[in-house]
DSSP file (Angstrom, degrees, kcal/mol; ACC not computed):
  #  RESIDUE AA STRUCTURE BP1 BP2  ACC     N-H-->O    O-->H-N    N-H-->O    O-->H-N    TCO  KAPPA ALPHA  PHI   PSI    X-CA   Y-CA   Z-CA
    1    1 A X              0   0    0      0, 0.0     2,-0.3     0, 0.0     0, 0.0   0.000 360.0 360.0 360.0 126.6   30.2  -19.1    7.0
    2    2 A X        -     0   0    0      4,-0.0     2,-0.2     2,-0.0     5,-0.0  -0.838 360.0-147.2-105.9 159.6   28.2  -15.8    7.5
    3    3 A X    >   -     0   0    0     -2,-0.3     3,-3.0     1,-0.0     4,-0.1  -0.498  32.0-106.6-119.0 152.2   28.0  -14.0   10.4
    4    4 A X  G >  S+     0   0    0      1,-0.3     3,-2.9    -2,-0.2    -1,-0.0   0.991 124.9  48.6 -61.7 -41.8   24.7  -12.0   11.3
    5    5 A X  G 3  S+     0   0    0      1,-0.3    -1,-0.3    -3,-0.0    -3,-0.0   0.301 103.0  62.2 -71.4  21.8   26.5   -8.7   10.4
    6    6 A X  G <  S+     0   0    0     -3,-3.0    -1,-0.3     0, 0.0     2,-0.2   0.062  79.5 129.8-131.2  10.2   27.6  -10.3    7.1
    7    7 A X    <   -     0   0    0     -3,-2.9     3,-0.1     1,-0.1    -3,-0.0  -0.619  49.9-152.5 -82.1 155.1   23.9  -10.7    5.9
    8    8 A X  S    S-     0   0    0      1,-0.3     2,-0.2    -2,-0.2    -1,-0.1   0.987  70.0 -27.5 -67.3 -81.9   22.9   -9.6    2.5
    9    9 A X        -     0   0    0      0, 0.0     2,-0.5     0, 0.0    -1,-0.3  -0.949  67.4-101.2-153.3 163.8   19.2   -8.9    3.2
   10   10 A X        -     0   0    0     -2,-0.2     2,-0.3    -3,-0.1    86,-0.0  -0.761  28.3-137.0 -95.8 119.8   16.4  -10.2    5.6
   11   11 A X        -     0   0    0     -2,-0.5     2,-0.5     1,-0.1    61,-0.1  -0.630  27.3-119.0 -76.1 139.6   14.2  -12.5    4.2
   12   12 A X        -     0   0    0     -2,-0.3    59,-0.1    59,-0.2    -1,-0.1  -0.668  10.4-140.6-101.3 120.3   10.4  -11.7    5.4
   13   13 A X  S    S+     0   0    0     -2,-0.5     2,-0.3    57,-0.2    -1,-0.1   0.644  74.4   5.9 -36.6 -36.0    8.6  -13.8    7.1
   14   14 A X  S    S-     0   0    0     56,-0.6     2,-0.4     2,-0.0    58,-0.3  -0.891  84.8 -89.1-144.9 178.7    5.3  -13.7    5.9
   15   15 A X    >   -     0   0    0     -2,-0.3     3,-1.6    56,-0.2    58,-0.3  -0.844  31.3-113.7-108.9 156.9    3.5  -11.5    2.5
   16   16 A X  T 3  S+     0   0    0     56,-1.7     3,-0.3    -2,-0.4    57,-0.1   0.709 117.7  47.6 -23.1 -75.4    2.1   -8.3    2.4
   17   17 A X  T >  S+     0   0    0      1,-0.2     3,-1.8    55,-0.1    -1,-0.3  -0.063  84.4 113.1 -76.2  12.1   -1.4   -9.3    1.7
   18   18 A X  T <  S+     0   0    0     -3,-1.6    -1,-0.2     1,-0.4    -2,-0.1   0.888  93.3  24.1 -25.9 -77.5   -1.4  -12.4    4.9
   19   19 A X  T 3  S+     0   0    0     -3,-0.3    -1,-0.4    -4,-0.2    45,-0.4  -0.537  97.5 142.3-104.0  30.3   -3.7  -11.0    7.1
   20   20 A X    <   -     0   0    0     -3,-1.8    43,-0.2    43,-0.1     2,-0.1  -0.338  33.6-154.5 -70.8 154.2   -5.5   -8.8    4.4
   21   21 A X        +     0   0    0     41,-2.7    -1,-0.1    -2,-0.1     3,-0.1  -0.528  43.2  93.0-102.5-153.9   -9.4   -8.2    4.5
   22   22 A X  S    S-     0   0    0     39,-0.2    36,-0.2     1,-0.2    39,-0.2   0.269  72.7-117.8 112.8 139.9  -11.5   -7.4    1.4
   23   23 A X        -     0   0    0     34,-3.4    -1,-0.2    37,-0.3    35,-0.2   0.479  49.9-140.8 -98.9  12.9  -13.7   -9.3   -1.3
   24   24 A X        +     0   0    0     33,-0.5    36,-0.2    32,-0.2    35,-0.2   0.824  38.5 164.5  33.9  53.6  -10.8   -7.6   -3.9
   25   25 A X  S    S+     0   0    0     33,-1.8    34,-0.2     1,-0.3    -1,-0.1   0.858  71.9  43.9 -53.6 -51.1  -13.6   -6.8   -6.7
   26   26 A X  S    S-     0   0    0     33,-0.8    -1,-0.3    32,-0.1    34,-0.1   0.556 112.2-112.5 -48.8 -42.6  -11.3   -4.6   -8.3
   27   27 A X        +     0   0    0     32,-1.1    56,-3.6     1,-0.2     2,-0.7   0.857  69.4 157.9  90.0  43.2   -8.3   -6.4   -8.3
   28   28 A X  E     -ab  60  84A   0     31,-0.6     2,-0.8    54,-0.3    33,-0.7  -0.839  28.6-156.4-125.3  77.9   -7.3   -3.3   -5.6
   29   29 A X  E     -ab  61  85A   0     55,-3.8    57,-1.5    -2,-0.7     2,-0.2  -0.633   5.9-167.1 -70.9  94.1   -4.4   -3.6   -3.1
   30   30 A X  E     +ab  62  86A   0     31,-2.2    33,-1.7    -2,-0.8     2,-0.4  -0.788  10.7 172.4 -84.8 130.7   -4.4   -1.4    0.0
   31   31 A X  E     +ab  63  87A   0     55,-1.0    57,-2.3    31,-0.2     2,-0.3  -0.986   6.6 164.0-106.5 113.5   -1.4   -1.3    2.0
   32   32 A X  E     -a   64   0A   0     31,-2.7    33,-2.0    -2,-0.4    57,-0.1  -0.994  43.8 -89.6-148.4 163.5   -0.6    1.1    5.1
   33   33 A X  E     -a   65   0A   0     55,-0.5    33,-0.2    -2,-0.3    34,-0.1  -0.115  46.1-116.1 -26.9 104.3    1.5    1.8    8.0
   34   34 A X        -     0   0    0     31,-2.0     2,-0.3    -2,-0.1    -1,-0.1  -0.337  48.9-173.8 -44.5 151.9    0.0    0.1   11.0
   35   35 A X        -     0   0    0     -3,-0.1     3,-0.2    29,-0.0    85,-0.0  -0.928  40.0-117.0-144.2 165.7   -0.8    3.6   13.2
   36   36 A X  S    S+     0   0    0     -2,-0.3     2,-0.6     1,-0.2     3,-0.1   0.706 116.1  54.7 -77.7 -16.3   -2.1    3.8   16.7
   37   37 A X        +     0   0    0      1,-0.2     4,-0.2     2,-0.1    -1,-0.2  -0.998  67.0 144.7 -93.8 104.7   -5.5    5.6   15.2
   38   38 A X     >  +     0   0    0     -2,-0.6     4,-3.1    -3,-0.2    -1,-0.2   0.582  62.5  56.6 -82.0 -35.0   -6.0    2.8   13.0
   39   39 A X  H  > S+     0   0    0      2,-0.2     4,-1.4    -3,-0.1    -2,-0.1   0.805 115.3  39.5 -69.6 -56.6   -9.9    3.1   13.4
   40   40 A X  H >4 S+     0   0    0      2,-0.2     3,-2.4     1,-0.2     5,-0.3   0.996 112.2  51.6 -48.9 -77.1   -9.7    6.5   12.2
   41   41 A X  H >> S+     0   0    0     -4,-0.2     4,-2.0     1,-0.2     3,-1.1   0.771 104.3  60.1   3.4 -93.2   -7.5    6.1    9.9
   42   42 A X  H 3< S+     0   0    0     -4,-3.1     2,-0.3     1,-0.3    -1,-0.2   0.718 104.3  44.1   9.1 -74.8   -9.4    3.4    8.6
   43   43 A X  T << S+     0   0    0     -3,-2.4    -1,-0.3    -4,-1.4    -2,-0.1  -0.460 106.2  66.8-101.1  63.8  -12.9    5.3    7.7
   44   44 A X  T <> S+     0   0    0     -3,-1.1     4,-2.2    -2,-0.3    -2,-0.2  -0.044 105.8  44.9-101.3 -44.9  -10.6    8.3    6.1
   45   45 A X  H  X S+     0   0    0     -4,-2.0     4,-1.0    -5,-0.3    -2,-0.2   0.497 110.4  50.5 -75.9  10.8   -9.7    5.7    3.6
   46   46 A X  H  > S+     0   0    0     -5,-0.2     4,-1.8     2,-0.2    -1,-0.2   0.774 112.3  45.0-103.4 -38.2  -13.0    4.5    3.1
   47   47 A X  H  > S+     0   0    0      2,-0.3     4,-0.7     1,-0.2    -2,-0.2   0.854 118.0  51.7-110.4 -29.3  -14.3    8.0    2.5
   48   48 A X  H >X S+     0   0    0     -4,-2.2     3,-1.3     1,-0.2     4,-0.6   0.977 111.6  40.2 -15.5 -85.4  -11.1    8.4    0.2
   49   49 A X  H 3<>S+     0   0    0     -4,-1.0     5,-2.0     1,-0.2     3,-0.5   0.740 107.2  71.2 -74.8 -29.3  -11.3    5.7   -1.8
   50   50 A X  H 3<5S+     0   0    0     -4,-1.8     3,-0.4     1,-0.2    -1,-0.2   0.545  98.2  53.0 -15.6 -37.1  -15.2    6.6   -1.8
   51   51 A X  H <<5S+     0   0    0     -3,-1.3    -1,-0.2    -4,-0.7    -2,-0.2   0.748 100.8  52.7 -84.8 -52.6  -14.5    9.4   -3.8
   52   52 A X  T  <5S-     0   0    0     -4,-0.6    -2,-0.2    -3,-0.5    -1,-0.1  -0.084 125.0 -95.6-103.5  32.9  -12.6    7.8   -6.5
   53   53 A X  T   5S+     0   0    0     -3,-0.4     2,-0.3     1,-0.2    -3,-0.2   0.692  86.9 126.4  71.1  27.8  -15.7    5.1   -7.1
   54   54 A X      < -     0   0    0     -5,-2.0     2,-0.3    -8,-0.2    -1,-0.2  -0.743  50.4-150.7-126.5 160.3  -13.9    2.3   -4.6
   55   55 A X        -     0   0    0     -2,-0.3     5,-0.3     1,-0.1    -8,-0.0  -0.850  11.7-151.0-127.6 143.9  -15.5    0.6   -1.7
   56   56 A X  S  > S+     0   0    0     -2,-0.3     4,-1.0     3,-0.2   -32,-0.2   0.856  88.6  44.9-104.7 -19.8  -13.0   -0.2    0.4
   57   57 A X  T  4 S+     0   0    0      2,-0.1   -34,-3.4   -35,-0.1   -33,-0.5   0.955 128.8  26.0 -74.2 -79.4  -14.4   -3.5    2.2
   58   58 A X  T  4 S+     0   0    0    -36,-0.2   -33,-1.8   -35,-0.2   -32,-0.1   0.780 126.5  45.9 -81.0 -14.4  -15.8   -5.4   -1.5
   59   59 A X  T  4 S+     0   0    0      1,-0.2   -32,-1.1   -35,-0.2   -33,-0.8   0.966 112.5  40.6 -92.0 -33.8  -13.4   -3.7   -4.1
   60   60 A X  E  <  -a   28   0A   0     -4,-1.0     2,-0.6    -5,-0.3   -37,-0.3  -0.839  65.6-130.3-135.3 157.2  -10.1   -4.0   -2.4
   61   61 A X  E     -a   29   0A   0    -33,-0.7   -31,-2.2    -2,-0.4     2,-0.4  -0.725  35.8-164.8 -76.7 112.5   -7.9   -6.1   -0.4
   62   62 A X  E     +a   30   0A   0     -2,-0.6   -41,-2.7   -33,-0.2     2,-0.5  -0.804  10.9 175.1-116.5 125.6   -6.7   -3.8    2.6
   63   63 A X  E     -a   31   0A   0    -33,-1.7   -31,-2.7    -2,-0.4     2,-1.1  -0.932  16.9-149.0-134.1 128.3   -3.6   -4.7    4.8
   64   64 A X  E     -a   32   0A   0     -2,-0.5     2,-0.5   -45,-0.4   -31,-0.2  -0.644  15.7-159.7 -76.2  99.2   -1.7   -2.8    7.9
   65   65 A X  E     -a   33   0A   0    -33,-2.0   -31,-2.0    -2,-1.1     3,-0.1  -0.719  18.4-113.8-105.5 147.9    1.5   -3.3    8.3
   66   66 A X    >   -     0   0    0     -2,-0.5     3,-1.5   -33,-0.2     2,-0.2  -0.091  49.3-101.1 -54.1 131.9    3.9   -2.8   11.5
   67   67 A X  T 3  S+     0   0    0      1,-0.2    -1,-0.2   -33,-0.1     3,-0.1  -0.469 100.6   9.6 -52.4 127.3    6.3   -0.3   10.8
   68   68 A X  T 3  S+     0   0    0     -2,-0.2     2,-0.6     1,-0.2    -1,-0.2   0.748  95.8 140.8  65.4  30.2    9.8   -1.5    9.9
   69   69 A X    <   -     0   0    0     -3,-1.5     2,-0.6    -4,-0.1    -1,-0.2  -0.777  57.2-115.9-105.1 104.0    8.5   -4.6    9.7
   70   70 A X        +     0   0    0     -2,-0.6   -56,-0.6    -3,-0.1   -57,-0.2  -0.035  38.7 170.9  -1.6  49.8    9.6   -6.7    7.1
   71   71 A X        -     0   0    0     -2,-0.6     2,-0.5    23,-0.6   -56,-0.2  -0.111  28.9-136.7-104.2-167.0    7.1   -8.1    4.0
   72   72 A X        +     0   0    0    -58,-0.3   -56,-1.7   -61,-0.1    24,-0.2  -0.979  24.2 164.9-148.2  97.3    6.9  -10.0    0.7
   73   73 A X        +     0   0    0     22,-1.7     3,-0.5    -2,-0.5    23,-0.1   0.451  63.9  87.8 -87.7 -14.7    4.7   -8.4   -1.8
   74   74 A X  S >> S+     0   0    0     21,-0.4     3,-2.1     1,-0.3     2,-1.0   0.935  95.6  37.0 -76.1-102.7    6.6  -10.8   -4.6
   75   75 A X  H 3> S+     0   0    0      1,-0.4     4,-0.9     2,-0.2    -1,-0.3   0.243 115.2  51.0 -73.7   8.4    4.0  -13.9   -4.0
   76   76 A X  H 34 S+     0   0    0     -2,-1.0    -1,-0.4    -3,-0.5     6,-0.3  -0.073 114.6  47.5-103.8  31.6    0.5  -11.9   -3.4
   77   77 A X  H <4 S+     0   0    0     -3,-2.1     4,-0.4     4,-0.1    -2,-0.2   0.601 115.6  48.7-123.3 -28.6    1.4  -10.1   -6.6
   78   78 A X  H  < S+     0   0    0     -4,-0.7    -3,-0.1     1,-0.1    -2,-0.1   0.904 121.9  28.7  26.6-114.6    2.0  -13.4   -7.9
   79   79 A X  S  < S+     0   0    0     -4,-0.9    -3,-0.1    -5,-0.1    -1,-0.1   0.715 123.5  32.7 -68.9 -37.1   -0.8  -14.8   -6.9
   80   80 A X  S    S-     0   0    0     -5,-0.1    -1,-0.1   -53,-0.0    -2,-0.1   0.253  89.8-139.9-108.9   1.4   -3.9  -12.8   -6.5
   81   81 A X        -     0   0    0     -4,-0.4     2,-0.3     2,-0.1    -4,-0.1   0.730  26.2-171.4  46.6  74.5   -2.6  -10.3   -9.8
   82   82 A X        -     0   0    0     -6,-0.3   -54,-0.3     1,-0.1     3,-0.1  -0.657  16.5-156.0 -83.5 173.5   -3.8   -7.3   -8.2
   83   83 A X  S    S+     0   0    0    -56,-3.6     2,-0.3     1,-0.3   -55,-0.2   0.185  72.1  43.7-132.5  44.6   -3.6   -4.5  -10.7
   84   84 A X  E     -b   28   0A   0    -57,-0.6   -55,-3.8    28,-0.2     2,-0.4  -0.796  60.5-169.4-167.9 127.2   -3.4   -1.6   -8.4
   85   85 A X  E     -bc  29 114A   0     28,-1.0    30,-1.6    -2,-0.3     2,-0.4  -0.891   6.0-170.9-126.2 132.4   -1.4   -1.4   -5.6
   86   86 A X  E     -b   30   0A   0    -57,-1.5   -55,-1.0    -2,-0.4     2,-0.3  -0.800   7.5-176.5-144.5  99.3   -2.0    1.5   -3.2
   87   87 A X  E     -b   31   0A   0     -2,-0.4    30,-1.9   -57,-0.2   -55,-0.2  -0.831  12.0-171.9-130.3 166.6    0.3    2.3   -0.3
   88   88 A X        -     0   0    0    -57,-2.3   -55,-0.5    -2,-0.3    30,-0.2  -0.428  68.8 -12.0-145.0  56.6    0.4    4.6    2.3
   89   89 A X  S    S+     0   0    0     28,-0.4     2,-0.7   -57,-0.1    29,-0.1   0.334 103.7  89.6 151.9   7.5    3.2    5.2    4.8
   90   90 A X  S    S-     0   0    0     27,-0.4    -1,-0.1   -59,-0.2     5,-0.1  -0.894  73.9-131.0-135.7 111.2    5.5    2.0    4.2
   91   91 A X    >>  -     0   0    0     -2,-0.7     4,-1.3     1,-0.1     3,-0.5  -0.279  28.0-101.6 -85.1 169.3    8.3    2.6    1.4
   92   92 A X  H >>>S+     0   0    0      1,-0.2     5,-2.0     2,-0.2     4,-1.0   0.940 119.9  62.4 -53.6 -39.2    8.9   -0.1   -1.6
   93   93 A X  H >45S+     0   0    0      1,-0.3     3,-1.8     3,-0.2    -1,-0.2   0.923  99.7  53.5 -41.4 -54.3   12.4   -1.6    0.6
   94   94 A X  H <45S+     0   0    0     -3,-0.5   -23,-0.6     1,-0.3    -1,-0.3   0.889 108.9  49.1 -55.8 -42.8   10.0   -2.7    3.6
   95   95 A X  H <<5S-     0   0    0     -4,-1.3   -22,-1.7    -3,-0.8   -21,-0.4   0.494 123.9-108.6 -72.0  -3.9    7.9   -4.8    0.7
   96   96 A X  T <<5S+     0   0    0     -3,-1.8     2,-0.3    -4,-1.0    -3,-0.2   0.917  76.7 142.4  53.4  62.7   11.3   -6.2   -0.6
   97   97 A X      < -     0   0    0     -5,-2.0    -1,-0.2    -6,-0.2     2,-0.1  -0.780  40.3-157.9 -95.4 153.8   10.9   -3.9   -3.8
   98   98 A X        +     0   0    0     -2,-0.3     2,-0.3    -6,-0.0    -6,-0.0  -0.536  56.2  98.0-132.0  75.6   14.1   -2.2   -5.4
   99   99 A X        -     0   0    0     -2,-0.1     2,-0.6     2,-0.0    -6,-0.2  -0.951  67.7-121.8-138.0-174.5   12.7    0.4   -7.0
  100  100 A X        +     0   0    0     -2,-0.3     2,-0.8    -8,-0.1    -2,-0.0  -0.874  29.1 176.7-117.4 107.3   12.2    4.3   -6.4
  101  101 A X        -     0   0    0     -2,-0.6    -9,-0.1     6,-0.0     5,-0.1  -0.806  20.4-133.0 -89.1 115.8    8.9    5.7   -6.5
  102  102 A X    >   -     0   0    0     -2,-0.8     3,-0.9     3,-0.2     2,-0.3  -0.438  28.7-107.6 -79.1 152.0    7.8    9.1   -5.9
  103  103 A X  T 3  S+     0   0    0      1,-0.3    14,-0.2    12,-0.1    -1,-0.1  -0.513  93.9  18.6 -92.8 173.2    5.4    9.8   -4.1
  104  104 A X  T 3  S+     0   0    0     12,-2.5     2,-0.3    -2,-0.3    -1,-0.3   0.810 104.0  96.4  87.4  19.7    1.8   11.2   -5.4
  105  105 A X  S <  S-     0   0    0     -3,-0.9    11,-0.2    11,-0.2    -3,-0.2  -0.835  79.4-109.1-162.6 113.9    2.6    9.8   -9.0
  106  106 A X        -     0   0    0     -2,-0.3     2,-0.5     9,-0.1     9,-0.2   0.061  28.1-160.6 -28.2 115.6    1.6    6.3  -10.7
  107  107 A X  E     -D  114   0A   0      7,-3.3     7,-2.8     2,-0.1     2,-1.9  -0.912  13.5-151.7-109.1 121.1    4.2    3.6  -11.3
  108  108 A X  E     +D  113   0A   0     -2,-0.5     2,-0.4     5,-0.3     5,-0.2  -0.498  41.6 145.3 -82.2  83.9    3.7    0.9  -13.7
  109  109 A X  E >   +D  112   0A   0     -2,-1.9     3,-0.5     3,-0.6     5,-0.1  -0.984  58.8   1.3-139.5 134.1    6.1   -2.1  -12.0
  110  110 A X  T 3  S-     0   0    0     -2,-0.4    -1,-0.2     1,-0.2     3,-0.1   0.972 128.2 -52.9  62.6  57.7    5.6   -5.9  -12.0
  111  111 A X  T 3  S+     0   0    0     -3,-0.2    -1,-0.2     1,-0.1     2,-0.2   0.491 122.9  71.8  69.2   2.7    2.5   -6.1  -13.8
  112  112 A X  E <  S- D   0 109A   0     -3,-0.5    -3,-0.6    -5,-0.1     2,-0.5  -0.715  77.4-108.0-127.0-177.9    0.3   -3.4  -11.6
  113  113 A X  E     - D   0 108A   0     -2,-0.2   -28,-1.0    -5,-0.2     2,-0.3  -0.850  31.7-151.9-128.9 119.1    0.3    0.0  -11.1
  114  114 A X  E     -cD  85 107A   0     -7,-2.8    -7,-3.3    -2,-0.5   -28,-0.2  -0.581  15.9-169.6 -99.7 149.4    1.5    1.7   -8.0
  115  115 A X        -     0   0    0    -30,-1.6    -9,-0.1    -2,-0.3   -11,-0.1  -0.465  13.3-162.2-129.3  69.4    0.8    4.4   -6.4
  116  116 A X        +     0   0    0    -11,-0.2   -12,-2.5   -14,-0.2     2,-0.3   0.067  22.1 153.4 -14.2 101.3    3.2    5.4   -3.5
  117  117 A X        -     0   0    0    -30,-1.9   -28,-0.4   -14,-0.2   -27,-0.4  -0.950  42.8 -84.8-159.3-174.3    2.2    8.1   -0.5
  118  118 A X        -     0   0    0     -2,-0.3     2,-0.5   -30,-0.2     5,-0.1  -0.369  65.8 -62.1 -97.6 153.3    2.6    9.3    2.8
  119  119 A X    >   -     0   0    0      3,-0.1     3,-1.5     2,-0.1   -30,-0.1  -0.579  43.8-113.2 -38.3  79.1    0.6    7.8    6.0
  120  120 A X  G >> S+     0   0    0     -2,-0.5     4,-2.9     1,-0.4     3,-1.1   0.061 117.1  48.1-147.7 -68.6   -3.0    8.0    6.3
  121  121 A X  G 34 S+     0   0    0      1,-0.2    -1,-0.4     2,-0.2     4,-0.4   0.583 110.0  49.7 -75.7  16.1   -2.5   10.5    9.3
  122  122 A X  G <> S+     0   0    0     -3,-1.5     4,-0.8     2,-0.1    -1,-0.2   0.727 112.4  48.1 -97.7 -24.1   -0.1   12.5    7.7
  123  123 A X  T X4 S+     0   0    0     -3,-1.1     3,-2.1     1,-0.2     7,-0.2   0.951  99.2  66.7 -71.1 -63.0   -2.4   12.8    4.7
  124  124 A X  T 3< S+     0   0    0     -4,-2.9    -1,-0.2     1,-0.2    -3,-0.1   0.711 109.6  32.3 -43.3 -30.4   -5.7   13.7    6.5
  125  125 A X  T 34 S+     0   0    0     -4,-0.4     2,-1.2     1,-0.2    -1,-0.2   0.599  99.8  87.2 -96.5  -9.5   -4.7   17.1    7.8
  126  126 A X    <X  -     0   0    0     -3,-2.1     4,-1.8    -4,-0.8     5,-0.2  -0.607  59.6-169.1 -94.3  93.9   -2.5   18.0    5.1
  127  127 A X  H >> S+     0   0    0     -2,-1.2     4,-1.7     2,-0.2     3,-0.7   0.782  86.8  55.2 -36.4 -61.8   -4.8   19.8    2.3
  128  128 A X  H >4 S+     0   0    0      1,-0.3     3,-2.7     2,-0.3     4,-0.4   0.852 113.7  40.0 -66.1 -91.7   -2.0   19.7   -0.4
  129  129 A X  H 3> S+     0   0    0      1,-0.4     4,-1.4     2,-0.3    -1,-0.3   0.560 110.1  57.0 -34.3 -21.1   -1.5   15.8   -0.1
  130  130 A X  H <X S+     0   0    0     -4,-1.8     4,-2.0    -3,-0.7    -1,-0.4   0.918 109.6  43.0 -76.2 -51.0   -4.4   15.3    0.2
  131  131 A X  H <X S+     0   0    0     -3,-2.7     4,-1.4    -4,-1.7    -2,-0.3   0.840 117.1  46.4 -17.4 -72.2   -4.8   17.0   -3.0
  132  132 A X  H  > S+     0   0    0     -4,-0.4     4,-3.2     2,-0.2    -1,-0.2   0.746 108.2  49.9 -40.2 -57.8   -2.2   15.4   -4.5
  133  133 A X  H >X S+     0   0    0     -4,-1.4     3,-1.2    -5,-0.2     4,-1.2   0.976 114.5  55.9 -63.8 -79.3   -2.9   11.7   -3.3
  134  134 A X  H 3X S+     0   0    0     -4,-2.0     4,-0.9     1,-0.3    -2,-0.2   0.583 102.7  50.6 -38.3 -31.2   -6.6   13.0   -5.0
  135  135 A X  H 3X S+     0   0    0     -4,-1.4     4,-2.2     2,-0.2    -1,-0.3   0.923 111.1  57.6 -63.7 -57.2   -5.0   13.9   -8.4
  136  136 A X  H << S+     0   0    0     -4,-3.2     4,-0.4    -3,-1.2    -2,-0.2   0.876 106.9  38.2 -20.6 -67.9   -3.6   10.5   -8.0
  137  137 A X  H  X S+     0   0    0     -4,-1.2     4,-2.7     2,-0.2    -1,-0.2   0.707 114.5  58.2 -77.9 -36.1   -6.7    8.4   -7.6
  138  138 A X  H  X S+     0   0    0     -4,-0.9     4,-2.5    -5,-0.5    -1,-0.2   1.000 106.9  46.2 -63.6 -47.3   -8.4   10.4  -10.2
  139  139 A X  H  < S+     0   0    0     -4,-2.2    -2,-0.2     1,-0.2    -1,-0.2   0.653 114.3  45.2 -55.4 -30.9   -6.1    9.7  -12.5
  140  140 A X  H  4 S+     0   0    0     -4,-0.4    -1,-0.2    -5,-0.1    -2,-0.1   0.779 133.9   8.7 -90.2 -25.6   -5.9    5.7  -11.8
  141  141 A X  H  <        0   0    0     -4,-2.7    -2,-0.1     1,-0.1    -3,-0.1   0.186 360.0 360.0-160.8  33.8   -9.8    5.0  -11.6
  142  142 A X     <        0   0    0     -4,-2.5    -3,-0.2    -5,-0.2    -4,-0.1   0.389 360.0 360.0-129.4 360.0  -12.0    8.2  -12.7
């Protein structure tokens, strides 16, 4: 018999991509941190991903998720085969990944390539990460 303090790992309720929007043209997964500026947020990654030849509404499938909340990335990768994954404030554990990823630098895992970085508002004001995230993006799809 287990005991709640004798569990392994918490299985997640629901998958990454649930509640995603996006006509996923690209084959282009967004993932970030639910924030309280979400709206901002929001058109900072449009004008991002703008940059690096993505529309963020018809190329990619874009999802928020609550911090420390629990998802499954395993069946939408699965299933809809993205082959770029792009997330922004939610580390691989929360997705039920086990790997380590740095951030700002392409990983090639489970058939996509991911690109791993810090929260949408932590990026906009910071030039260098911004930079950095930009080196990124150039690198995956210019």
């Amino acid at each position: 018999m287990l005991l709640q303090q004798d569990l392994i790992f918490l299985a997640a309720e629901k998958t990454a991509l649930a509640e995603a929007e996006g006509h996923f043209a690209r084959k282009v997964a967004v993932l970030a941190v639910q924030e309280p500026n979400s709206a901002a947020n929001r058109d900072f990654l449009a004008k991002v991903l703008s940059a690096a030849g993505l529309n963020l509404q018809n190329d990619t499938l874009f999802a928020e998720i609550p911090a420390h909340e629990p998802v499954s990335i395993a069946p939408d990768l699965q299933e809809r085969k993205p082959g770029f994954v792009l997330v922004f404030g939610i580390p691989p554990a929360q997705l039920g990944l086990s790997i380590q990823a740095p951030y700002y630098q392409p990983v090639s895992f489970y058939g996509a390539t991911w690109l791993f970085s810090d929260a949408l508002s932590i990026l906009e004001p910071d030039k260098q990460k911004k930079s950095m995230l930009w080196n990124a993006l150039k690198q995956l799809f210019l």
